[in-house]
NULO-111114 format. One record per atom (N, C-alpha, C): residue in three letters; residue number from 1; atom name; x, y, z. Coordinates in Angstrom, 1 decimal, padded with zeros to 4 digits. Example, Ala and Ser with C-alpha at 12.3 -4.5 7.8 and 13.67 -1.06 7.14 Angstrom:
// residues 2
@resn = Ala; resi = 1; name = N; x = 013.2; y = -005.7; z = 007.8;
@resn = Ala; resi = 1; name = CA; x = 012.3; y = -004.5; z = 007.8;
@resn = Ala; resi = 1; name = C; x = 013.2; y = -003.3; z = 007.8;
@resn = Ser; resi = 2; name = N; x = 012.8; y = -002.2; z = 007.1;
@resn = Ser; resi = 2; name = CA; x = 013.7; y = -001.1; z = 007.1;
@resn = Ser; resi = 2; name = C; x = 012.9; y = 000.0; z = 007.9;
// end
This chain:
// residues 62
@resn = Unk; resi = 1; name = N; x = 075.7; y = 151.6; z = 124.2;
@resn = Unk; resi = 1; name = CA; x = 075.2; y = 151.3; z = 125.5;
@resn = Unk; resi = 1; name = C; x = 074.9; y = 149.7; z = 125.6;
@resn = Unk; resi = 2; name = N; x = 074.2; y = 149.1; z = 124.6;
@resn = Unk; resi = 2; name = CA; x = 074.1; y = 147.5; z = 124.6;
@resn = Unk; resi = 2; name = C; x = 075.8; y = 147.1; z = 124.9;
@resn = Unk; resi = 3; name = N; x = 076.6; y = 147.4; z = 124.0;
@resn = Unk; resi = 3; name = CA; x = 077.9; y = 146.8; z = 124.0;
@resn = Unk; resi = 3; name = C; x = 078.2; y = 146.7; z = 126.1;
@resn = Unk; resi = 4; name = N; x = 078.1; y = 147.7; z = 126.4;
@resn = Unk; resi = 4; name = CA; x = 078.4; y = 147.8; z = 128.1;
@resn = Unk; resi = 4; name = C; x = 077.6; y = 146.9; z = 128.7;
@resn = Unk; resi = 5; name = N; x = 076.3; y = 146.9; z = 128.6;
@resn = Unk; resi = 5; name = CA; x = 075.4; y = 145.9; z = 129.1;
@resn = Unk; resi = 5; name = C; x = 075.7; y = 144.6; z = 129.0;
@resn = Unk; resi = 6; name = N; x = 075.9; y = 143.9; z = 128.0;
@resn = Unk; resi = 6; name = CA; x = 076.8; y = 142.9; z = 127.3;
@resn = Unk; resi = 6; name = C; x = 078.0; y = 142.7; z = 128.4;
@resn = Unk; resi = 7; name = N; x = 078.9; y = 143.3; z = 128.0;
@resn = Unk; resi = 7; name = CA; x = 080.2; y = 143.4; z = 128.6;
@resn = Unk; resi = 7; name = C; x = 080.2; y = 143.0; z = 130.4;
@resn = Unk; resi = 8; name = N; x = 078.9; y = 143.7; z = 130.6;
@resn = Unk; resi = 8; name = CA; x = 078.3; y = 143.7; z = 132.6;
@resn = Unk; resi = 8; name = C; x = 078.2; y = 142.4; z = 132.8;
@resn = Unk; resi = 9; name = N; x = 077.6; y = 142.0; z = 131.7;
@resn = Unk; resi = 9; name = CA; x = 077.0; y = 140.2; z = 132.2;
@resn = Unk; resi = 9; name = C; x = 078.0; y = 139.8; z = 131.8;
@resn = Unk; resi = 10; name = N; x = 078.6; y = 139.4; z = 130.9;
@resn = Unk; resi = 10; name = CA; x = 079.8; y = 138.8; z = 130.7;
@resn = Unk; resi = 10; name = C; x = 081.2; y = 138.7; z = 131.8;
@resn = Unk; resi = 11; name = N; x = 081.4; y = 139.8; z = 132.4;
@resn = Unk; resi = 11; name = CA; x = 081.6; y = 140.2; z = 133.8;
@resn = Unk; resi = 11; name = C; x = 081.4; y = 139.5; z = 134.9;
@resn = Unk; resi = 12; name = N; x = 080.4; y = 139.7; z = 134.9;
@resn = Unk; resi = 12; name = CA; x = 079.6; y = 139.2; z = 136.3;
@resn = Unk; resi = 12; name = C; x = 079.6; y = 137.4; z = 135.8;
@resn = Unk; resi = 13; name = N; x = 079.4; y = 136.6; z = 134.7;
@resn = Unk; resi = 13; name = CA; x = 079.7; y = 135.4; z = 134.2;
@resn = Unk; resi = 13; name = C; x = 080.6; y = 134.8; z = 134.8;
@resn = Unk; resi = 14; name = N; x = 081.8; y = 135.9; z = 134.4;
@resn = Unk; resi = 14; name = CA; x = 083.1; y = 135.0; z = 134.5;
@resn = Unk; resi = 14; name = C; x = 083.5; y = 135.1; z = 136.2;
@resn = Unk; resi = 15; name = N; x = 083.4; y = 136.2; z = 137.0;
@resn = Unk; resi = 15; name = CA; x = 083.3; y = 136.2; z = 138.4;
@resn = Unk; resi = 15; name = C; x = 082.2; y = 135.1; z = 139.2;
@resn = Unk; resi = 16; name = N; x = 081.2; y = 134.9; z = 138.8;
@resn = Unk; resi = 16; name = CA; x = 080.7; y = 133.9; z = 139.0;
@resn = Unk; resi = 16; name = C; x = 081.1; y = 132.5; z = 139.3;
@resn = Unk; resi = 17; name = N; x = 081.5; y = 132.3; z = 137.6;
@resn = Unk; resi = 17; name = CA; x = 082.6; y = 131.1; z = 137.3;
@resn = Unk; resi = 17; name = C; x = 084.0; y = 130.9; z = 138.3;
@resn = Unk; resi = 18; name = N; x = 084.5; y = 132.3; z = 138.3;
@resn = Unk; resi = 18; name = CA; x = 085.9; y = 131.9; z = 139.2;
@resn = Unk; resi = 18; name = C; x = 085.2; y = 131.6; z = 140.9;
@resn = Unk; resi = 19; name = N; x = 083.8; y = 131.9; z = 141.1;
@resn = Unk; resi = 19; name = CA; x = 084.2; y = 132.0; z = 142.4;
@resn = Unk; resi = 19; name = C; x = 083.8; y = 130.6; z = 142.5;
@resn = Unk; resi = 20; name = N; x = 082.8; y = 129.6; z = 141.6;
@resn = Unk; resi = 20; name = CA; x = 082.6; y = 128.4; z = 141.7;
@resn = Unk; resi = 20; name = C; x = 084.1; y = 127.9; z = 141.6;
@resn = Unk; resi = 21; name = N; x = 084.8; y = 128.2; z = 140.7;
@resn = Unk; resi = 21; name = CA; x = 086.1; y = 127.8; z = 140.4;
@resn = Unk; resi = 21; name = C; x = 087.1; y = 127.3; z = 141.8;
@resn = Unk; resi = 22; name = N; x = 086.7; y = 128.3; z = 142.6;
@resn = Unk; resi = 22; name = CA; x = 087.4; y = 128.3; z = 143.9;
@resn = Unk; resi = 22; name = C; x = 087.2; y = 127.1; z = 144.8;
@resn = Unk; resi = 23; name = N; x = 085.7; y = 127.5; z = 144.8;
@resn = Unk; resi = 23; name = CA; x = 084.9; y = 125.8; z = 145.2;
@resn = Unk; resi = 23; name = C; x = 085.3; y = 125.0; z = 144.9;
@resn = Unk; resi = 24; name = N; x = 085.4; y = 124.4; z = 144.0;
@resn = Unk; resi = 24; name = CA; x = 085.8; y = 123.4; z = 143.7;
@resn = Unk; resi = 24; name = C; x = 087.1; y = 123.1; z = 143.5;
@resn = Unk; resi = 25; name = N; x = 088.1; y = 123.7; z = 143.3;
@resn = Unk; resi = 25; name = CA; x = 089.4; y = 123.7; z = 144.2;
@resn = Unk; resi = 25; name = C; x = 089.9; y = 123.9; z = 145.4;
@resn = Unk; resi = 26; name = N; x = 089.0; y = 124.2; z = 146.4;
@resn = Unk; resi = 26; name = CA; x = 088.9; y = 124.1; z = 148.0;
@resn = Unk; resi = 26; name = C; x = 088.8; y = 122.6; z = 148.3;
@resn = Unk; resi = 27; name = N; x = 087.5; y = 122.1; z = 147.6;
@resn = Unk; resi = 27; name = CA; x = 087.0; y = 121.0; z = 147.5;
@resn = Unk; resi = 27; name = C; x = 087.9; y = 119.8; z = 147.1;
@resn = Unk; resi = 28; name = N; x = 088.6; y = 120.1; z = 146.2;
@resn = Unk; resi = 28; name = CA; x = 089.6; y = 118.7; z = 145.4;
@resn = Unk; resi = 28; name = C; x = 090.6; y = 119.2; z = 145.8;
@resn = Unk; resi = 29; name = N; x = 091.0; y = 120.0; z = 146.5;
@resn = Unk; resi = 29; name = CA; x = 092.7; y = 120.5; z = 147.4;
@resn = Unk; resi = 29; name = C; x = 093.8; y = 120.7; z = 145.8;
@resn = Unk; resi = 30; name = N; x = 092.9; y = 121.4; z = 144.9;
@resn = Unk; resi = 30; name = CA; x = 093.9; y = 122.2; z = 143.6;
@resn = Unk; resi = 30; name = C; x = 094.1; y = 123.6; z = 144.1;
@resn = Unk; resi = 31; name = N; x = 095.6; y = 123.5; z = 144.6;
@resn = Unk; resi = 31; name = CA; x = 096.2; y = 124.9; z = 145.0;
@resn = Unk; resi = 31; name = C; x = 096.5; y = 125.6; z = 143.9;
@resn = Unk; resi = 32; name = N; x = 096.9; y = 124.9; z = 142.7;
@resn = Unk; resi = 32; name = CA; x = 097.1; y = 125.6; z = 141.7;
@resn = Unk; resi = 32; name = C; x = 095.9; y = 126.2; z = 141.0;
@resn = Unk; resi = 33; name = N; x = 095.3; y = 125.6; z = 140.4;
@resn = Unk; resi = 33; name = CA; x = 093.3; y = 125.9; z = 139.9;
@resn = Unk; resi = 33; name = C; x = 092.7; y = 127.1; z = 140.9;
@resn = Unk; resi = 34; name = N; x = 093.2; y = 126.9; z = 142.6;
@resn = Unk; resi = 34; name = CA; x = 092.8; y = 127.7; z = 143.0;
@resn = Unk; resi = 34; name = C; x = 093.2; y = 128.8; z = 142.7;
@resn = Unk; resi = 35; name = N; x = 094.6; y = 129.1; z = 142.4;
@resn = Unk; resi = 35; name = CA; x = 095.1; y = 130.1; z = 142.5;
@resn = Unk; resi = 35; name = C; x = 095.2; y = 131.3; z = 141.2;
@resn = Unk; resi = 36; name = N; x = 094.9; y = 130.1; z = 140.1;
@resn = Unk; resi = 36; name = CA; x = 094.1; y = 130.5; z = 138.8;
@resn = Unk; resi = 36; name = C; x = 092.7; y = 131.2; z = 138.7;
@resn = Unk; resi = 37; name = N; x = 092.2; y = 130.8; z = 139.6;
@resn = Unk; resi = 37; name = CA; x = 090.2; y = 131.2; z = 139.6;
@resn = Unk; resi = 37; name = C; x = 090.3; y = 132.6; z = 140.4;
@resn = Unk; resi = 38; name = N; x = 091.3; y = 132.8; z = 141.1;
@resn = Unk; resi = 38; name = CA; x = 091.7; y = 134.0; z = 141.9;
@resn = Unk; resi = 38; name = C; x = 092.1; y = 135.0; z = 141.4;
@resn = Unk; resi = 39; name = N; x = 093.2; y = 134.7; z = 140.7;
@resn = Unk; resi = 39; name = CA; x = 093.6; y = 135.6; z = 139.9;
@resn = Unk; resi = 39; name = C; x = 092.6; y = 136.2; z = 138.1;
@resn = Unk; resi = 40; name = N; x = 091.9; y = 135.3; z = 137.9;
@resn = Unk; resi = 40; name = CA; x = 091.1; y = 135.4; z = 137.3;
@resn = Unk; resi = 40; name = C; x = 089.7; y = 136.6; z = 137.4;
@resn = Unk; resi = 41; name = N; x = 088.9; y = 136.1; z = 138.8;
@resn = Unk; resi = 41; name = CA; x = 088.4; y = 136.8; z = 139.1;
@resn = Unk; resi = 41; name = C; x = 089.1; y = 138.1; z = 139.9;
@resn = Unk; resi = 42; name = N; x = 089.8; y = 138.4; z = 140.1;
@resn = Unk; resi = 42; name = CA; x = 090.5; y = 139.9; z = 140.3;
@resn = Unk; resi = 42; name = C; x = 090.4; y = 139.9; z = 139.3;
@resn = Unk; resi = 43; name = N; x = 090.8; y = 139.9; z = 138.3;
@resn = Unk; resi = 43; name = CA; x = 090.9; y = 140.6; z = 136.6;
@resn = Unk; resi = 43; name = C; x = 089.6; y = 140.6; z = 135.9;
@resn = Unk; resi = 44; name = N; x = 088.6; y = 140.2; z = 136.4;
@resn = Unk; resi = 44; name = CA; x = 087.6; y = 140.2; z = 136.2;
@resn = Unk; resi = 44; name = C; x = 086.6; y = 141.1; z = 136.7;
@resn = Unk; resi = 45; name = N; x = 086.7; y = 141.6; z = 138.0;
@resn = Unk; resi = 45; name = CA; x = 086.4; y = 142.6; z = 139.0;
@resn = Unk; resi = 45; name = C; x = 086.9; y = 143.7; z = 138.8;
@resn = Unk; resi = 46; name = N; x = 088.8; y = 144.0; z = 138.8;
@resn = Unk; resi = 46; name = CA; x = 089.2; y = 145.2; z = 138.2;
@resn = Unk; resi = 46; name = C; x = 087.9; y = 145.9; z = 136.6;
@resn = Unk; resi = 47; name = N; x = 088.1; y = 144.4; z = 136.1;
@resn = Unk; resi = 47; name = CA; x = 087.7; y = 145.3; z = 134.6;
@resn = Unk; resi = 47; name = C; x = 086.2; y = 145.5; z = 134.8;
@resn = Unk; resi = 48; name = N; x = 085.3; y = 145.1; z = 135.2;
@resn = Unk; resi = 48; name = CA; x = 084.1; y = 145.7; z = 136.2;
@resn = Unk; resi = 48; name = C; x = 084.0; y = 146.7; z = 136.6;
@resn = Unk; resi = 49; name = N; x = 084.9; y = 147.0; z = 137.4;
@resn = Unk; resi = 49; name = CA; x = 084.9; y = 148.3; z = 138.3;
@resn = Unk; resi = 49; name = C; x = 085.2; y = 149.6; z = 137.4;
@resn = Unk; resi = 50; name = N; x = 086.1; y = 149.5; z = 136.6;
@resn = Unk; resi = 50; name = CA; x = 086.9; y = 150.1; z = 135.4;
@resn = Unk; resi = 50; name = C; x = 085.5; y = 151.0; z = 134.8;
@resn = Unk; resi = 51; name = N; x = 084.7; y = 149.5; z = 134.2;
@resn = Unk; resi = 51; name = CA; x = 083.0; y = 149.6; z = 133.1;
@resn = Unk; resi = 51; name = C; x = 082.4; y = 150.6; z = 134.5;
@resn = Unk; resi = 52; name = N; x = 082.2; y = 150.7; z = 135.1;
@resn = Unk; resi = 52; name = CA; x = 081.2; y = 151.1; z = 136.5;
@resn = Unk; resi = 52; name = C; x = 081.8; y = 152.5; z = 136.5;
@resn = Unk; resi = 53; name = N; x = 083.2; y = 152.4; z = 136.5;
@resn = Unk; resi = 53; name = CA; x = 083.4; y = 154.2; z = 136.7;
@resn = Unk; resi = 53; name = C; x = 083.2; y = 155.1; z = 135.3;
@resn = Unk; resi = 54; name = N; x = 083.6; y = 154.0; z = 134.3;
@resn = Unk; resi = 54; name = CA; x = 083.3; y = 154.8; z = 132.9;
@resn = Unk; resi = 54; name = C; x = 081.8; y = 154.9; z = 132.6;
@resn = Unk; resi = 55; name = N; x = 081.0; y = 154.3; z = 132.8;
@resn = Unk; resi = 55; name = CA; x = 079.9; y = 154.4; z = 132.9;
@resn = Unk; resi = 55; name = C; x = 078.9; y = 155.7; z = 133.7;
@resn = Unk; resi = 56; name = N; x = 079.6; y = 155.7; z = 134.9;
@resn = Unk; resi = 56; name = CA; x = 079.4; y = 157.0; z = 136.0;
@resn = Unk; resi = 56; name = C; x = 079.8; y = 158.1; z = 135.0;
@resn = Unk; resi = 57; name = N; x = 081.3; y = 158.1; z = 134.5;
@resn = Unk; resi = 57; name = CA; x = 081.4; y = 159.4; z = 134.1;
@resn = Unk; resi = 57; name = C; x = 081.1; y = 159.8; z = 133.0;
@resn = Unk; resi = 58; name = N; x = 080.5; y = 158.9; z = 132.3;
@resn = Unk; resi = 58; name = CA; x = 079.4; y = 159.1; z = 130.6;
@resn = Unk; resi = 58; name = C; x = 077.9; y = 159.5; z = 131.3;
@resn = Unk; resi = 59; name = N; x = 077.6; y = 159.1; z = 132.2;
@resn = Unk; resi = 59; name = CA; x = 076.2; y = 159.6; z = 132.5;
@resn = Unk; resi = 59; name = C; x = 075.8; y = 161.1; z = 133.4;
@resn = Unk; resi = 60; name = N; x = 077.3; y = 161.4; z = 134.1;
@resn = Unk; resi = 60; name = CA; x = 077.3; y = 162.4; z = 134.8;
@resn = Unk; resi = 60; name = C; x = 077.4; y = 163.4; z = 133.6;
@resn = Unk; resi = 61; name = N; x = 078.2; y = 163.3; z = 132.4;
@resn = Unk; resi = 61; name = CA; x = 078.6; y = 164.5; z = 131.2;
@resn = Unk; resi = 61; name = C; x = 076.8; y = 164.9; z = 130.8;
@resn = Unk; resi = 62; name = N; x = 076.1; y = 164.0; z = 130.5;
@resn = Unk; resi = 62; name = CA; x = 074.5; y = 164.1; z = 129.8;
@resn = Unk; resi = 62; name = C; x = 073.8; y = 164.8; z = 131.2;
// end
């Protein structure tokens, strides 16, 4: 259960980061950086969502 907890923040860190990421390639007109921090945070959110439903379905079995 720590490991998942862990894993949440770390999660939520890197979504964080991409969305500042975004900012600041809005800001300095990096279309590419932007496009990096985007694709980032989707992969970052998928695997979130992923933790959230495995999580649901380990607590629904108990």
């Amino acid at each position: 259960m720590g490991k998942k907890i862990a894993l949440n923040v770390f999660y939520n860190l890197g979504l964080i980061v991409s969305i500042f990421g975004v900012v600041w390639g809005y800001n300095n007109t990096k279309y590419l950086a932007i496009a990096l921090f985007v694709v980032t945070g989707a992969f970052f959110l998928y695997l979130k969502l992923q933790l959230v439903k495995e999580m649901r379905n380990t607590l629904k079995k108990k």
